[in-house]
mmCIF file as Biopython writes it, N, C-alpha, C and O atoms, coordinates in Angstrom:
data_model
#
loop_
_atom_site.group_PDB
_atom_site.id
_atom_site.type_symbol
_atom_site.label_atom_id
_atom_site.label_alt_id
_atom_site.label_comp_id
_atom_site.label_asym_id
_atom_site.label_entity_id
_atom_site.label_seq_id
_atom_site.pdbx_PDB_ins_code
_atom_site.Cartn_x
_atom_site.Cartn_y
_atom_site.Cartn_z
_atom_site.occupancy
_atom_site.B_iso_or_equiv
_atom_site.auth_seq_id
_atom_site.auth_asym_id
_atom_site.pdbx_PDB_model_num
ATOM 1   N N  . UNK A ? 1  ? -35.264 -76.551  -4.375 1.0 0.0 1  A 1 
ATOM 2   C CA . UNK A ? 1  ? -34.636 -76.648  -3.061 1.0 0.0 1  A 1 
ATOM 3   C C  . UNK A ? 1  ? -33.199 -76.139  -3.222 1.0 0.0 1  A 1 
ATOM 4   O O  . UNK A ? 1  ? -32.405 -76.626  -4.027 1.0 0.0 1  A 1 
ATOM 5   N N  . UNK A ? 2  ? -32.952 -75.227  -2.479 1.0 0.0 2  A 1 
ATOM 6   C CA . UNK A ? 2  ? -31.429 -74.416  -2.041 1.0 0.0 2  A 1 
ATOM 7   C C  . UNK A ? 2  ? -30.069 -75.218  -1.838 1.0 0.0 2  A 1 
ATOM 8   O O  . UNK A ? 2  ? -30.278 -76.413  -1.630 1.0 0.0 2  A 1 
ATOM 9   N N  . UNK A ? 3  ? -29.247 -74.994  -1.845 1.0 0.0 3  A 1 
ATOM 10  C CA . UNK A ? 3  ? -28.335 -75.958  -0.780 1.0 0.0 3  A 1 
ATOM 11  C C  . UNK A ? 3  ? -28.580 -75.423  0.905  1.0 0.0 3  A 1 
ATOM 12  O O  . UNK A ? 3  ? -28.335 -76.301  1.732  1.0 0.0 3  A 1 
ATOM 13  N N  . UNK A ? 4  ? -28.963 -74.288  1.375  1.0 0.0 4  A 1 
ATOM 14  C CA . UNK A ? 4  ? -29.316 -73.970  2.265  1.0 0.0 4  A 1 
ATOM 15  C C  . UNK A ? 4  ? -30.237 -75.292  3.043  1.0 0.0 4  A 1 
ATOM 16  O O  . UNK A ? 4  ? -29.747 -76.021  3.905  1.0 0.0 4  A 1 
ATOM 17  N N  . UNK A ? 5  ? -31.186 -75.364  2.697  1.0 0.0 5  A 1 
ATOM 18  C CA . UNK A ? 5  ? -32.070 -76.375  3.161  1.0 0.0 5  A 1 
ATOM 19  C C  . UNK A ? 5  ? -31.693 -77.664  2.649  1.0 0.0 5  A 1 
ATOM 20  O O  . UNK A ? 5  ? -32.158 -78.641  3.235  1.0 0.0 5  A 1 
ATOM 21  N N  . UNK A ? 6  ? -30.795 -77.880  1.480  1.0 0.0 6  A 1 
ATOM 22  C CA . UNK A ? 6  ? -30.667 -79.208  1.555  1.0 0.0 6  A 1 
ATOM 23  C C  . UNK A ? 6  ? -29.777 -79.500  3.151  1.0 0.0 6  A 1 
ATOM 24  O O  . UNK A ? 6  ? -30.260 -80.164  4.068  1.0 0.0 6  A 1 
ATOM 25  N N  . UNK A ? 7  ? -28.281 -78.770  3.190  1.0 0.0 7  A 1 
ATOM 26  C CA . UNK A ? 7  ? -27.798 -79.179  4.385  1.0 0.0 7  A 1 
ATOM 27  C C  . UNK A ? 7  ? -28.710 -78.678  6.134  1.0 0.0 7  A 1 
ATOM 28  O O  . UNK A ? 7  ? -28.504 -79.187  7.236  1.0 0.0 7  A 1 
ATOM 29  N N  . UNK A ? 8  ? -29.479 -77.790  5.852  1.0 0.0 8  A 1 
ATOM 30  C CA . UNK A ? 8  ? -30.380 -78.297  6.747  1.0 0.0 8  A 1 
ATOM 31  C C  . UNK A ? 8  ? -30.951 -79.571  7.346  1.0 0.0 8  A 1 
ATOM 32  O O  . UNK A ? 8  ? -30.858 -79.994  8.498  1.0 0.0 8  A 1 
ATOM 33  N N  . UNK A ? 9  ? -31.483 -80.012  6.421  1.0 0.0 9  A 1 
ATOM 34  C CA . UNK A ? 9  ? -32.118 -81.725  6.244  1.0 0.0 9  A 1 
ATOM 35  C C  . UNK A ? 9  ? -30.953 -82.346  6.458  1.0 0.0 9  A 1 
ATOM 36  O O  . UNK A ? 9  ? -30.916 -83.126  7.410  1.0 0.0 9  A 1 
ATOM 37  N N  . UNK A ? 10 ? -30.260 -82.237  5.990  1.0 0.0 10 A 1 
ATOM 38  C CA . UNK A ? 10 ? -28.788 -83.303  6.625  1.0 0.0 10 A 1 
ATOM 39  C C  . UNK A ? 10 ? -28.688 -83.339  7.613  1.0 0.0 10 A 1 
ATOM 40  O O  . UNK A ? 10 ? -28.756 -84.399  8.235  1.0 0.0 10 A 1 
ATOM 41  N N  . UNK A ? 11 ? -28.461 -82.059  8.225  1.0 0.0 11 A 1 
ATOM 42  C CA . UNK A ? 11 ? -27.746 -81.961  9.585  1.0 0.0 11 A 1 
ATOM 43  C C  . UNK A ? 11 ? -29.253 -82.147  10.632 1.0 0.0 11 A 1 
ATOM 44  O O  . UNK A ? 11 ? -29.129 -82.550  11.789 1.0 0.0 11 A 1 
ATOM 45  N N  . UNK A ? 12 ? -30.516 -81.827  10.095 1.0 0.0 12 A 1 
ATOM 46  C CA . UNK A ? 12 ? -31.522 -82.694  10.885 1.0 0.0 12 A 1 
ATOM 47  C C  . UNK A ? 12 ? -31.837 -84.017  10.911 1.0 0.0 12 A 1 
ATOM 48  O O  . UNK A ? 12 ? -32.597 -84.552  11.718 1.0 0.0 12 A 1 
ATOM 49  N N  . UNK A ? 13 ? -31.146 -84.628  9.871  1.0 0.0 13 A 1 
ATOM 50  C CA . UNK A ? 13 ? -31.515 -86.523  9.900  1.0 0.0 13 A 1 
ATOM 51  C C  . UNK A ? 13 ? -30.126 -86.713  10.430 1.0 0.0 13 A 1 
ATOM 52  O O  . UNK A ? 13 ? -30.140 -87.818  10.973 1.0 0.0 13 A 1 
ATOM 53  N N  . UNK A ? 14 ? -28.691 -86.075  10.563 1.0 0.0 14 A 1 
ATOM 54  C CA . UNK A ? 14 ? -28.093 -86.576  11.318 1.0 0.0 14 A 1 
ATOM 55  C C  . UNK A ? 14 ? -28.206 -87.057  12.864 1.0 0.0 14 A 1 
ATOM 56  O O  . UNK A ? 14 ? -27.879 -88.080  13.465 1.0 0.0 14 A 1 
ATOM 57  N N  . UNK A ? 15 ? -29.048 -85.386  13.349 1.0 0.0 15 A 1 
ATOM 58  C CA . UNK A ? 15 ? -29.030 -85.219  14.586 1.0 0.0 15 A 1 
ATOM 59  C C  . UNK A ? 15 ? -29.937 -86.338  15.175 1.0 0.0 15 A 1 
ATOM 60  O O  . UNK A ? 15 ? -29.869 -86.932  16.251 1.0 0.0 15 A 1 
ATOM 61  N N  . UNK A ? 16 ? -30.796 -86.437  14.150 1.0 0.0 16 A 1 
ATOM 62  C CA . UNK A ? 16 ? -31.772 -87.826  14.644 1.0 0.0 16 A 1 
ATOM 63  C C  . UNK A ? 16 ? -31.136 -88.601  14.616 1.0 0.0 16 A 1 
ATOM 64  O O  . UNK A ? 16 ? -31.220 -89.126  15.727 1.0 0.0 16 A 1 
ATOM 65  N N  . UNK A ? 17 ? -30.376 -89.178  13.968 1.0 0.0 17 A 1 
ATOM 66  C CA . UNK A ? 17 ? -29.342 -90.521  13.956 1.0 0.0 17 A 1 
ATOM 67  C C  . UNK A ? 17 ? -28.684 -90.253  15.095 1.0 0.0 17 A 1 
ATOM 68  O O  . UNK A ? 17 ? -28.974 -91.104  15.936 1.0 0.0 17 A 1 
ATOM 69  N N  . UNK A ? 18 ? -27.726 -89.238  15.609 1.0 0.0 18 A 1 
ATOM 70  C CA . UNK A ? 18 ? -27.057 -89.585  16.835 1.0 0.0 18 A 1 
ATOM 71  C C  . UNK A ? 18 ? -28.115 -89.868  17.996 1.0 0.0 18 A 1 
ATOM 72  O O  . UNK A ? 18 ? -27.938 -90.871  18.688 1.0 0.0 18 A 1 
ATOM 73  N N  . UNK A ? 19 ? -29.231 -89.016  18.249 1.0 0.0 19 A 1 
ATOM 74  C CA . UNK A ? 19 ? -29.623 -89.664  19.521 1.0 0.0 19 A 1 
ATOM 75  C C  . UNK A ? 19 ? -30.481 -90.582  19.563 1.0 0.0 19 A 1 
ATOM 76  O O  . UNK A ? 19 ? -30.958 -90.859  20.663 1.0 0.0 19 A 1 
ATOM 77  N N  . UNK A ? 20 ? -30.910 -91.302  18.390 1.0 0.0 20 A 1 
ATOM 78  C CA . UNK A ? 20 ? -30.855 -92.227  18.416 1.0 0.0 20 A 1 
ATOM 79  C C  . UNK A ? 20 ? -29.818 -94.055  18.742 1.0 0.0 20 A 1 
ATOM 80  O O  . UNK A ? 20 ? -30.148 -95.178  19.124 1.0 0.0 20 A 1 
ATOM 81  N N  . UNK A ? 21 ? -28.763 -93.511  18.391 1.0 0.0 21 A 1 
ATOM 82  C CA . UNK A ? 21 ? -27.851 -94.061  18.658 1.0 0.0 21 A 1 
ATOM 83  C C  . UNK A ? 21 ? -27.369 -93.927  19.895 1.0 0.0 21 A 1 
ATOM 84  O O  . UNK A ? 21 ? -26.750 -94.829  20.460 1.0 0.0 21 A 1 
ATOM 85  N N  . UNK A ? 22 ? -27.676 -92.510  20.539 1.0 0.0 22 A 1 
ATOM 86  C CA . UNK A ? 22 ? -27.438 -92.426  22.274 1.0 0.0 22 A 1 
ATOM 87  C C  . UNK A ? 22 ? -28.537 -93.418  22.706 1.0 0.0 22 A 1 
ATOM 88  O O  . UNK A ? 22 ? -28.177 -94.483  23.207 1.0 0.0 22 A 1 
ATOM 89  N N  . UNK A ? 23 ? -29.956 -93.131  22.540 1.0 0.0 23 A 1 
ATOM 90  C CA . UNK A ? 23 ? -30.781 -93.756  23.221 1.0 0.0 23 A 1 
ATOM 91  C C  . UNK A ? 23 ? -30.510 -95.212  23.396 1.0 0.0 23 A 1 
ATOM 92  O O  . UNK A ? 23 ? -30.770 -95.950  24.346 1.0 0.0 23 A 1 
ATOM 93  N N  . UNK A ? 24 ? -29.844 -95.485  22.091 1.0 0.0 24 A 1 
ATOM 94  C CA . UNK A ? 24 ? -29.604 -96.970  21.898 1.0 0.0 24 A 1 
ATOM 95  C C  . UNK A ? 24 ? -28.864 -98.080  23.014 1.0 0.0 24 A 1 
ATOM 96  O O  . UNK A ? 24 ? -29.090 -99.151  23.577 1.0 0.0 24 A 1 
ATOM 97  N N  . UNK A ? 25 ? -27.886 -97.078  22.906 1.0 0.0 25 A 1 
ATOM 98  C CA . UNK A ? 25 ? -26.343 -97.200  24.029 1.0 0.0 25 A 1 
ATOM 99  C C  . UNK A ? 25 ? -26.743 -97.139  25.202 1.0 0.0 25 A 1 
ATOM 100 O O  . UNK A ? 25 ? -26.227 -97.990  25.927 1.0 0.0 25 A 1 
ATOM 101 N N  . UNK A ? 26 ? -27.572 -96.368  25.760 1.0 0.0 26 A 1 
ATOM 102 C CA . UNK A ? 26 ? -28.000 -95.694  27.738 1.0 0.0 26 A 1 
ATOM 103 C C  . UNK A ? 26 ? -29.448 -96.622  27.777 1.0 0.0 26 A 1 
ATOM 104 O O  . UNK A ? 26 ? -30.078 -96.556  28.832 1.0 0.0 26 A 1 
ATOM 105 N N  . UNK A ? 27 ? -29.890 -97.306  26.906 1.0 0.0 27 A 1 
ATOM 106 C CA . UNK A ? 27 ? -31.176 -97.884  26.911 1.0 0.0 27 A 1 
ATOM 107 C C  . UNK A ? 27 ? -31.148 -99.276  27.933 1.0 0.0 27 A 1 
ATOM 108 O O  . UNK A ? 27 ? -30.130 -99.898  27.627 1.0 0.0 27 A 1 
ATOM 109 N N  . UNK A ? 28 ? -31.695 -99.806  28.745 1.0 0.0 28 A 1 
ATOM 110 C CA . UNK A ? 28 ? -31.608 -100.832 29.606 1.0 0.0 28 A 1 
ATOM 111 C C  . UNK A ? 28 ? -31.438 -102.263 29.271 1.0 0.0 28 A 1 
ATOM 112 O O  . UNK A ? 28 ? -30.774 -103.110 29.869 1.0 0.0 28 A 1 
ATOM 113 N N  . UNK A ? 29 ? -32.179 -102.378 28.180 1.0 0.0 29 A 1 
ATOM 114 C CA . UNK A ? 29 ? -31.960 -103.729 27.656 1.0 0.0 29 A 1 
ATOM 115 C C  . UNK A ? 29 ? -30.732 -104.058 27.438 1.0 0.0 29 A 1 
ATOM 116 O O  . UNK A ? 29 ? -30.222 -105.171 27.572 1.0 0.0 29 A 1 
ATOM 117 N N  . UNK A ? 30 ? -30.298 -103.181 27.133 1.0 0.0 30 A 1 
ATOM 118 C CA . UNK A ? 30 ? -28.367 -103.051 26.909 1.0 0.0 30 A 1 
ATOM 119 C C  . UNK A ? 30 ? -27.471 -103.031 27.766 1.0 0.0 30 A 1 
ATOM 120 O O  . UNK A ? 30 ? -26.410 -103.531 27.392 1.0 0.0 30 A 1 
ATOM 121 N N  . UNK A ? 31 ? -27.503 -102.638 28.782 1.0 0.0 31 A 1 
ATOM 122 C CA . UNK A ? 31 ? -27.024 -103.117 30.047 1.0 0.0 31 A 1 
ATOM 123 C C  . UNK A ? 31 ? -26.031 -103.973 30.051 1.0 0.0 31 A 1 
ATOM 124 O O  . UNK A ? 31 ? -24.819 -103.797 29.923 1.0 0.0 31 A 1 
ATOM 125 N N  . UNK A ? 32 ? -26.877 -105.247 30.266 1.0 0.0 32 A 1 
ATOM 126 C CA . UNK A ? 32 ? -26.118 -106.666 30.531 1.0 0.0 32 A 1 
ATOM 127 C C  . UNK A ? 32 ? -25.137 -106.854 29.633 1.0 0.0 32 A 1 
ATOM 128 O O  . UNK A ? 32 ? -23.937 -106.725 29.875 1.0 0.0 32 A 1 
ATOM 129 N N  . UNK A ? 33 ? -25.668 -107.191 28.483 1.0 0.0 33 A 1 
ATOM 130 C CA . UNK A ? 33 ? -24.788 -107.122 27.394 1.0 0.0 33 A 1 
ATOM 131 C C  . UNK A ? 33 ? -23.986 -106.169 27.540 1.0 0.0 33 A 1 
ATOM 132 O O  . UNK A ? 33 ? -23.906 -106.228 26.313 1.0 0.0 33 A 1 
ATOM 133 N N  . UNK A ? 34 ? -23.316 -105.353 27.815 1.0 0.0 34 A 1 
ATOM 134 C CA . UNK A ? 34 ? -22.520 -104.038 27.406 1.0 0.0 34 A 1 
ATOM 135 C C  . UNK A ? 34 ? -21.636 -104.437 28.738 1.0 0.0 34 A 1 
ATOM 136 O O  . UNK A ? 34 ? -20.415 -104.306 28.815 1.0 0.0 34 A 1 
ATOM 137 N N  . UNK A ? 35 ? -22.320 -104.845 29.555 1.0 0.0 35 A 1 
ATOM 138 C CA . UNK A ? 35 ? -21.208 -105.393 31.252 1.0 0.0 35 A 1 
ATOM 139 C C  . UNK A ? 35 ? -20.560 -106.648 30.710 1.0 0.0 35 A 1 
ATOM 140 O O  . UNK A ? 35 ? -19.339 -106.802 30.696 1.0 0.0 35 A 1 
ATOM 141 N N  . UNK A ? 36 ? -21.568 -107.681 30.192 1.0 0.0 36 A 1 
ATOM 142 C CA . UNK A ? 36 ? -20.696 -108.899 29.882 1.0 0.0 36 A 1 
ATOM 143 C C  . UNK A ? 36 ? -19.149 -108.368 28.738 1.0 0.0 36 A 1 
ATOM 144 O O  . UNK A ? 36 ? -17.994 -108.552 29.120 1.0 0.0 36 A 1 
ATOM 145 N N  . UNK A ? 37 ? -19.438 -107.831 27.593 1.0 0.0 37 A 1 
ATOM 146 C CA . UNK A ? 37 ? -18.639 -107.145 27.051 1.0 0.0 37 A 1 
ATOM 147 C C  . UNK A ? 37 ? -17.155 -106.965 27.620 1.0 0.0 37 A 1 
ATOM 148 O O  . UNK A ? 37 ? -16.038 -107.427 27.388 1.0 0.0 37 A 1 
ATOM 149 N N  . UNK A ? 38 ? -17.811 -105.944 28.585 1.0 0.0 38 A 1 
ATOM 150 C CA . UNK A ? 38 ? -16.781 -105.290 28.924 1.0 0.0 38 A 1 
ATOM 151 C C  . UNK A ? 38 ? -15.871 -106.142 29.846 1.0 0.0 38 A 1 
ATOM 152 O O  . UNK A ? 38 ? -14.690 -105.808 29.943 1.0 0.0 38 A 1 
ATOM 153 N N  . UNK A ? 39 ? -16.265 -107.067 30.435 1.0 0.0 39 A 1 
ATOM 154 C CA . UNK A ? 39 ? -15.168 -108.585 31.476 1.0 0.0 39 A 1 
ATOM 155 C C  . UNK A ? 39 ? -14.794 -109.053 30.275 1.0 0.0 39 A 1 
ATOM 156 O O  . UNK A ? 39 ? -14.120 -110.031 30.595 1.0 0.0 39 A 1 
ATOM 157 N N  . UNK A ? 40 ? -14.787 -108.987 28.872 1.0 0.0 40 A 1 
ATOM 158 C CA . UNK A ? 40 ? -14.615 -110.094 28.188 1.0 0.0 40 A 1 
ATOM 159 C C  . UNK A ? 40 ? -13.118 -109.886 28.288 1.0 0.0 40 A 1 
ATOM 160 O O  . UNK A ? 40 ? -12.548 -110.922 28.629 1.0 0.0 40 A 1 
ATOM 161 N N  . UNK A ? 41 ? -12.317 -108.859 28.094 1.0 0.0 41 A 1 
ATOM 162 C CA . UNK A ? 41 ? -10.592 -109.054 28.259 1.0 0.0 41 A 1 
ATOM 163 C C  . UNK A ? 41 ? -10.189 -109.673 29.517 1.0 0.0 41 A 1 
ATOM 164 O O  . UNK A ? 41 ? -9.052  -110.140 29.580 1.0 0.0 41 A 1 
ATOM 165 N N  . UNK A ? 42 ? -10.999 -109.746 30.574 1.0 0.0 42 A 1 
ATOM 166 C CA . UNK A ? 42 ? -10.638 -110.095 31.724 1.0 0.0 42 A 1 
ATOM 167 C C  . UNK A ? 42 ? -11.015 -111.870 31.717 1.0 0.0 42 A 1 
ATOM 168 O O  . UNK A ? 42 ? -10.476 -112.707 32.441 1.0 0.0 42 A 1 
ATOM 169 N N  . UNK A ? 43 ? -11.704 -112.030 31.052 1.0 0.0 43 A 1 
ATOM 170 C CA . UNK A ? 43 ? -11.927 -113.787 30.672 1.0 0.0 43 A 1 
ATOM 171 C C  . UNK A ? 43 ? -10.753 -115.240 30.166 1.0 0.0 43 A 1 
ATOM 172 O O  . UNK A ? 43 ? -10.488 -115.389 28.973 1.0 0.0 43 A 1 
ATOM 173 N N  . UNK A ? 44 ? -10.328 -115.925 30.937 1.0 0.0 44 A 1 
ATOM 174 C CA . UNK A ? 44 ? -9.159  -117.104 30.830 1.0 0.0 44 A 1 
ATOM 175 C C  . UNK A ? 44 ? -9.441  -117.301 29.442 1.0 0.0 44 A 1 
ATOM 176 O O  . UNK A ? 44 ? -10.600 -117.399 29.038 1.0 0.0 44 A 1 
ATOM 177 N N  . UNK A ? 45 ? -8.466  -117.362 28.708 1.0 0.0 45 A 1 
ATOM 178 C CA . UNK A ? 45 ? -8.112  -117.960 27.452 1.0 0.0 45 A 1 
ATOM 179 C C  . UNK A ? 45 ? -7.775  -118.894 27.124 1.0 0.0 45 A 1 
ATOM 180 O O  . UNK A ? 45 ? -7.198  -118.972 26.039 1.0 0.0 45 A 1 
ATOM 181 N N  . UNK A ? 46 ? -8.014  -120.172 28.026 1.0 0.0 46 A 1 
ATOM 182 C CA . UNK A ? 46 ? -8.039  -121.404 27.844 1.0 0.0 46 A 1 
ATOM 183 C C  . UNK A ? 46 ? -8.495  -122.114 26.711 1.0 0.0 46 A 1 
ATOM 184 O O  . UNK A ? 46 ? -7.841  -123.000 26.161 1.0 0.0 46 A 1 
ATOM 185 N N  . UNK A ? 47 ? -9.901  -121.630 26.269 1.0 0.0 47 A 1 
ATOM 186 C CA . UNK A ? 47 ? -10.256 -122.371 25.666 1.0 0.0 47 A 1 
ATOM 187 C C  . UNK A ? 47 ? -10.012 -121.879 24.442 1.0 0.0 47 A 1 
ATOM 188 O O  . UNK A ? 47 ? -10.643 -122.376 23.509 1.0 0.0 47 A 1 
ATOM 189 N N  . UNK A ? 48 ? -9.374  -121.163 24.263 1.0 0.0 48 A 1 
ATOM 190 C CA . UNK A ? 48 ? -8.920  -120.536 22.523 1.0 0.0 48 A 1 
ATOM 191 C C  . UNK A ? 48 ? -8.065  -121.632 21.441 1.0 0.0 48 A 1 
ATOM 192 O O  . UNK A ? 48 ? -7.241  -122.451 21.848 1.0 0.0 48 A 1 
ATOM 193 N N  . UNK A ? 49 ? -8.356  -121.498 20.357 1.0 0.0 49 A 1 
ATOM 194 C CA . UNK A ? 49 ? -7.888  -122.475 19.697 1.0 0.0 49 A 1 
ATOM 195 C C  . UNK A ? 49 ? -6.525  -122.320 19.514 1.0 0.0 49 A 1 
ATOM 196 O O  . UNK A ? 49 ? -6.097  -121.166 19.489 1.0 0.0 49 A 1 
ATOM 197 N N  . UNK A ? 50 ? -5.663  -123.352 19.366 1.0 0.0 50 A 1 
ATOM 198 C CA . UNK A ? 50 ? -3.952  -123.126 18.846 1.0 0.0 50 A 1 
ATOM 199 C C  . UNK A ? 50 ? -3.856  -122.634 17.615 1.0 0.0 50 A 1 
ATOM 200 O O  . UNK A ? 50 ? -4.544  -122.916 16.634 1.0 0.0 50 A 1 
ATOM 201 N N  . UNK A ? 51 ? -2.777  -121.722 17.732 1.0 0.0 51 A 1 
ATOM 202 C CA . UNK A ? 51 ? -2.285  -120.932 16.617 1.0 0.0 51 A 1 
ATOM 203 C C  . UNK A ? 51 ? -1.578  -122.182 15.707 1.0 0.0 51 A 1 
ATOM 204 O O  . UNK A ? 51 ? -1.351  -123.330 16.090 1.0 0.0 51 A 1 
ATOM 205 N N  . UNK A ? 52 ? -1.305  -121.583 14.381 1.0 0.0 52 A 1 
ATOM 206 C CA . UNK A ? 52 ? -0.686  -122.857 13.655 1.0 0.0 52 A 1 
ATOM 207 C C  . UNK A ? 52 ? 1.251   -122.909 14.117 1.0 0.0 52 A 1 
ATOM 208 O O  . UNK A ? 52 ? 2.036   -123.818 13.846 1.0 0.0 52 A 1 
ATOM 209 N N  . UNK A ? 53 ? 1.552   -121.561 14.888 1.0 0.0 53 A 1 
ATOM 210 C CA . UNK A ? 53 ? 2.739   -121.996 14.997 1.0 0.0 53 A 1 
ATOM 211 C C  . UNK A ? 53 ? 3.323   -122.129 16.738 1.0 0.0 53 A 1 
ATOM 212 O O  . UNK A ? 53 ? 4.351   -121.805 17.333 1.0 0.0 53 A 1 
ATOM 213 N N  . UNK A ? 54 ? 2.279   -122.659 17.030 1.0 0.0 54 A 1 
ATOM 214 C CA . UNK A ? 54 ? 2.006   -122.881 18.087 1.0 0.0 54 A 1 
ATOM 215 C C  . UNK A ? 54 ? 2.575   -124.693 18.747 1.0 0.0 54 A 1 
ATOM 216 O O  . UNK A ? 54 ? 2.455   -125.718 18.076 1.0 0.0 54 A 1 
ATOM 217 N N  . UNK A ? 55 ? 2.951   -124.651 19.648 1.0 0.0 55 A 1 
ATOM 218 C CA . UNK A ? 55 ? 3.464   -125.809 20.282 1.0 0.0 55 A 1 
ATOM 219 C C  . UNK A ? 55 ? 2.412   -126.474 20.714 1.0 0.0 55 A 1 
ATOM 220 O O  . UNK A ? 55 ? 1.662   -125.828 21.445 1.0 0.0 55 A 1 
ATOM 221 N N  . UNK A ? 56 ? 2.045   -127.872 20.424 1.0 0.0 56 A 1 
ATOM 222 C CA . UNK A ? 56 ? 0.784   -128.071 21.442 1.0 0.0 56 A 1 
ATOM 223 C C  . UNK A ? 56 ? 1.457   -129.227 22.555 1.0 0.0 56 A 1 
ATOM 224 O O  . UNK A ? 56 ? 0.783   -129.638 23.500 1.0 0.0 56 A 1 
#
């Protein structure tokens, strides 16, 4: 085997890896999760624990 075809094979098990990883991401089950996610900066921080130099 060449290096020709070795980086062939690379760059074909990459390409499978990315859209796989697209499919992964745009896939439905994922959805929700990926919305909850994304409110999470927008979520009260109340209940976070005190820092140690923290006033309680």
């Amino acid at each position: 085997m060449d290096s020709g075809t070795l980086s062939g094979l690379i760059t074909a098990a990459f390409i499978v890896v990315f859209i796989g990883i697209v499919w992964w991401a745009y896939s439905k089950g994922n959805k929700q999760r990926f919305e909850e996610d994304a409110r999470l900066p927008f979520e009260d921080d109340d209940d976070r624990p005190a820092k140690q130099g923290d006033k309680q």
